[in-house]
N, C-alpha and C positions, 0 to 999 in steps of 0.2 A: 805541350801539345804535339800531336806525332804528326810525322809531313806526309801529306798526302800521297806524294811518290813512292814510300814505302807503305802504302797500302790498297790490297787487292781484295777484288768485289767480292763478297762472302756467298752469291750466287752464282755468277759465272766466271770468276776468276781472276776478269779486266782491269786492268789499273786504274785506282779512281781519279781520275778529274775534277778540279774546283767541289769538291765535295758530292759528285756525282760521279755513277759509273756512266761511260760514252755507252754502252752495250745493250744493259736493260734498265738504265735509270734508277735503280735502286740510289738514296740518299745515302750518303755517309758525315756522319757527326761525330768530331774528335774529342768534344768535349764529355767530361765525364758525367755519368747519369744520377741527377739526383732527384729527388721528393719533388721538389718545385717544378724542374724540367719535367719531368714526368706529369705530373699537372697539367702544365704548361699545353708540353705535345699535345694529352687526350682535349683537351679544350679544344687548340687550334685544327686540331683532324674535323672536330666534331661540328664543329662553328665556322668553318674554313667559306668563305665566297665561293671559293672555285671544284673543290671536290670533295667534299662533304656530300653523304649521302640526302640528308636534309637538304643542303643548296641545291643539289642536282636535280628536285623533286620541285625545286621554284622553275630552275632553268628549264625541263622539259614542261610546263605551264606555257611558259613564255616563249620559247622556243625549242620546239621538241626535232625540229631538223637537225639543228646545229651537231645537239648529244646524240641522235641513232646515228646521222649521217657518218660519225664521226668515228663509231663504231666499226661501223661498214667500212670505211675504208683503210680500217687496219691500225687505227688509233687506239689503245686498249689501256693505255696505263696512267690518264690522267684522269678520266673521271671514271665514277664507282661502275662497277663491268654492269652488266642487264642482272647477272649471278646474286650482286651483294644486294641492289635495288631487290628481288625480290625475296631474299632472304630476311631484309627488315618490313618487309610488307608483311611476310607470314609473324614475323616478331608481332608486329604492330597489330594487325588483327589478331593476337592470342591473345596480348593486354586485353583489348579492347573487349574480347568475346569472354574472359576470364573475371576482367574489373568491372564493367559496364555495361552489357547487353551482351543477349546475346545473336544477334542480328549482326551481318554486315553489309552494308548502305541497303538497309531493309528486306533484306533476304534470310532465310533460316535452311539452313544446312544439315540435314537429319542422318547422318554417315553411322556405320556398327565400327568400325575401325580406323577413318581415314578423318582428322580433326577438321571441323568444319572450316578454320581457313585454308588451308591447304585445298581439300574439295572444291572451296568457292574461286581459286588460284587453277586448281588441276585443271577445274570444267571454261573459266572464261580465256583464260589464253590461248588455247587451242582453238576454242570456236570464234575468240575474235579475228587470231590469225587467219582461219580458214574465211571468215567474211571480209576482212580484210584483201584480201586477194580477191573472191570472187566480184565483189565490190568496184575494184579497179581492175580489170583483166587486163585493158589494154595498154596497162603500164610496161607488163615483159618481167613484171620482177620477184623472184622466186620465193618459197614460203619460206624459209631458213630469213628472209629478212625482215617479211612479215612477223614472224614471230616476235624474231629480236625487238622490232618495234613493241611488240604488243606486252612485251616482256615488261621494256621499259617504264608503257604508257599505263597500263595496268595496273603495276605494282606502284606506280610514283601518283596516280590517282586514287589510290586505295589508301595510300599512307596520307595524302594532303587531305582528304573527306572524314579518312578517321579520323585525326587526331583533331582539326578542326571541329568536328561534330562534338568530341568526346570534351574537349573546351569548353565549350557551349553548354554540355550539359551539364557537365559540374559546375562551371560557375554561375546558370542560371536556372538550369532546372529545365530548360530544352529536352523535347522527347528525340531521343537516338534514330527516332526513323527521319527526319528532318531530310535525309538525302536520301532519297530513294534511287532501285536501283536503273531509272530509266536517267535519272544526274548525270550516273557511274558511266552508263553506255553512250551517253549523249559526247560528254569530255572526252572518252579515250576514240571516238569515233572522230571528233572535229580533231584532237589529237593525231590520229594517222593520214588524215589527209593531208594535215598542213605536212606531215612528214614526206608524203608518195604523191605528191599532187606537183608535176612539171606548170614551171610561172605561175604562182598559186594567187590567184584572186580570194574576192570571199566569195563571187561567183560560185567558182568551179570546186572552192574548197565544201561550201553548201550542197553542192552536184554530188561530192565523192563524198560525202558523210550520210547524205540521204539512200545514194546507194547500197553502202555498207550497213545501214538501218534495216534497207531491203532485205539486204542476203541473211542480216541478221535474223531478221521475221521467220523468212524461209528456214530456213535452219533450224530454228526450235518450232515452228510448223512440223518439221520434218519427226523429229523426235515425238511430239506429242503422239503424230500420227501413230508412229512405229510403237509408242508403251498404249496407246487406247487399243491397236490390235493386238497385242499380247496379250493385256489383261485390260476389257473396256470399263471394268469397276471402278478402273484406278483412277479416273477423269471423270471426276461430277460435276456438273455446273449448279450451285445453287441459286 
């Protein structure tokens, strides 16, 4: 086995420590790689309590301060970034829109070029973020965090309703629209308060989700408006 002293981080150059660089964490393993270990590794990444992108998607359920806040304050390399979370969302809704419906939490995404999860990704983070802020103004805290949250909440609510949903229907024959998409906006909304809500009750937590409900309303109020004056065809009401 080779002694750690004579060996330097293949990232930043640092000498590694007890099997760690001090510098950017990167692990180092002296042992040699085989079939098994390699096994091994992909399981334990995948199944891991603590950083697993699956476990991260329990932990922001249960506590979704802990993992944005944590973010926030410049913590980046222990649990899955907001980046990978919503990369396996967009995975997760292809499965799911490719094998199984094609609906996601019963919405239908009708794009010429842009794949409907992505779309149903592009349009809700952005306007969650933006009612998310509007929602709590008097918090002081800027969209770049709102986002991040919305990143997280979004895409870890999208991955836990699919695949549960999609569970459910293969093994019993459950219709896919079972979560609709008023679930989807209910979670990531109780979701961002318990995040931005100082001393959070369930009071005030109930207060800032009802809010962000509002601004939501407003917000696609806003749109409707704007495509019934451009073309008023385009809005029927049967």
């Amino acid at each position: 086995m080779s002694n750690l002293n004579d060996q330097a981080c293949t990232i930043c150059g640092t000498e590694i420590e007890r099997h760690y660089c001090p510098n950017c964490g990167q692990k180092y393993d002296a042992k040699k790689l085989t079939s098994i270990g390699l096994l091994s590794d992909l399981l334990v990444n995948l199944f891991s309590l603590e950083k697993s992108v699956f476990a991260t998607c329990i932990r922001l359920i249960i506590d979704p301060k802990k993992i944005v806040k944590n973010y926030f304050d410049g913590f980046r390399h222990y649990y899955p970034s907001p980046g990978k979370i919503l990369f396996y969302a967009v995975t997760v809704a292809g499965l799911h829109i490719t094998f199984v419906d094609k609906t996601l939490v019963g919405l239908t995404f009708d794009t010429d070029n842009i794949s409907a999860q992505v779309s149903f990704l592009l349009f809700f983070i952005p306007a969650l973020s933006l009612c998310s802020l509007l929602g709590m103004p008097r918090l002081k805290i800027g969209f770049p965090e709102h986002m991040i949250s919305s990143i997280y909440l979004c895409s870890s609510t999208l991955i836990s309703l699919t695949i549960l949903n999609d569970f459910l229907y293969l093994i019993t024959g459950f219709d896919t629209d079972i979560y609709p998409a008023f679930l989807f906006l209910l979670l990531v909304f109780i979701g961002d308060a318990r995040v931005f809500t100082p001393n959070p009750t369930r009071l005030r937590i109930a207060r800032n989700t009802l809010f962000q409900f509002l601004a939501f309303c407003a917000f696609v109020s806003a749109i409707l408006l704007l495509v019934f004056i451009q073309n008023p065809e385009s809005i029927r009401i049967n």
